[in-house]
C-alpha positions as CSV (number, residue, x, y, z in Angstrom):
1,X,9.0,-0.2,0.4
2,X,7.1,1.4,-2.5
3,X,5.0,4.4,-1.5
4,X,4.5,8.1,-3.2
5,X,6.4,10.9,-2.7
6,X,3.0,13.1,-2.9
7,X,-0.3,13.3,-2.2
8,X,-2.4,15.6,-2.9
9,X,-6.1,16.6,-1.6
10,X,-5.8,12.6,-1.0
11,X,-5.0,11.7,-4.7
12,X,-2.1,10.3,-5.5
13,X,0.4,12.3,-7.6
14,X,1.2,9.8,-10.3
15,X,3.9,12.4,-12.1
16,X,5.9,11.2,-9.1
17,X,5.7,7.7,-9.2
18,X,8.8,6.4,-11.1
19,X,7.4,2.3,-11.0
20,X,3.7,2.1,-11.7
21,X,2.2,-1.2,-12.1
22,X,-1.5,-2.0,-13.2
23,X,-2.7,-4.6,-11.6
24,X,-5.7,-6.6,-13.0
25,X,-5.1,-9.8,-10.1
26,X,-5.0,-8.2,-6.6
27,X,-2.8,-11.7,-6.1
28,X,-0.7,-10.3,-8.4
29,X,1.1,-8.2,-6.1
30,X,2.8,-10.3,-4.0
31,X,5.2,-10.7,-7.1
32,X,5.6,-7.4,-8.3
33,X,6.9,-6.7,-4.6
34,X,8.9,-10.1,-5.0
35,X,10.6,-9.0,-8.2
36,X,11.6,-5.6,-6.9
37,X,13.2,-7.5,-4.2
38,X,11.1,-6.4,-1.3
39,X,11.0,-8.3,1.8
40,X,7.3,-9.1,2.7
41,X,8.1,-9.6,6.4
42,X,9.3,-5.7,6.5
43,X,6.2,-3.4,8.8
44,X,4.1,-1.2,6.7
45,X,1.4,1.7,7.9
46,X,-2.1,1.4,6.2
47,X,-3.8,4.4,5.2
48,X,-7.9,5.1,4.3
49,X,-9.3,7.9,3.0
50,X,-11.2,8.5,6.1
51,X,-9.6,11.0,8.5
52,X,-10.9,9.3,12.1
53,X,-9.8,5.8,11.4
54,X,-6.0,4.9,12.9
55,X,-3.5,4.5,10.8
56,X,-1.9,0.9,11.4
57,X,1.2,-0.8,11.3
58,X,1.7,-4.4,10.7
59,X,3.6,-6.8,8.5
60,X,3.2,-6.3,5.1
61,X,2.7,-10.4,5.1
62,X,-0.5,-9.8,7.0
63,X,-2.0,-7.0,4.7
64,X,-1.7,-9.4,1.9
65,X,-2.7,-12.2,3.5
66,X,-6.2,-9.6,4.5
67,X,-6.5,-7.5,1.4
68,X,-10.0,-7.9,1.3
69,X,-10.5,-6.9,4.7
70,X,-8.1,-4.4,4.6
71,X,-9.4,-2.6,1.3
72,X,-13.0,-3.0,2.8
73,X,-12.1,-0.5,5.2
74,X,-12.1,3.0,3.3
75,X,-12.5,3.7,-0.6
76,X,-8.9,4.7,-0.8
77,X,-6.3,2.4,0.5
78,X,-2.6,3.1,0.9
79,X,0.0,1.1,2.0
80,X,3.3,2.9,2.8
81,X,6.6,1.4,4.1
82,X,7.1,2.4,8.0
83,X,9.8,4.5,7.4
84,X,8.4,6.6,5.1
């Protein structure tokens, strides 16, 4: 799964991000993840930028599926594979 190595003061620290992507179509995503060869079905926590919200775990199926609803949550939004 694709997450940072850093974060710092809750910015990301893009000097350690080797793949970076801009993406214009939030559907767009789905495959950028399918041509790294990531498997959509693997669990993933979601992160805001608000300290008293859980973090959660689902399927990363799901988030995509709710992006909306899931980026409506907090102004920053991160996604990190489980294991991270």
């Amino acid at each position: 799964m694709i997450c940072v190595a850093r974060i710092i003061w809750n910015r990301v620290g893009w000097g350690k991000v080797n793949n970076k992507y801009r993406i214009n179509d939030i559907y767009r995503i789905l495959e950028i993840l399918k041509s790294n060869l990531l498997d959509i079905n693997d669990n993933v926590l979601i992160l805001w930028n608000e300290a008293t919200l859980p973090v959660v775990e689902t399927k990363l199926n799901k988030v995509l599926e709710n992006i909306h609803d899931v980026t409506a949550v907090g102004f920053d939004t991160w996604i990190c594979g489980s294991t991270y």
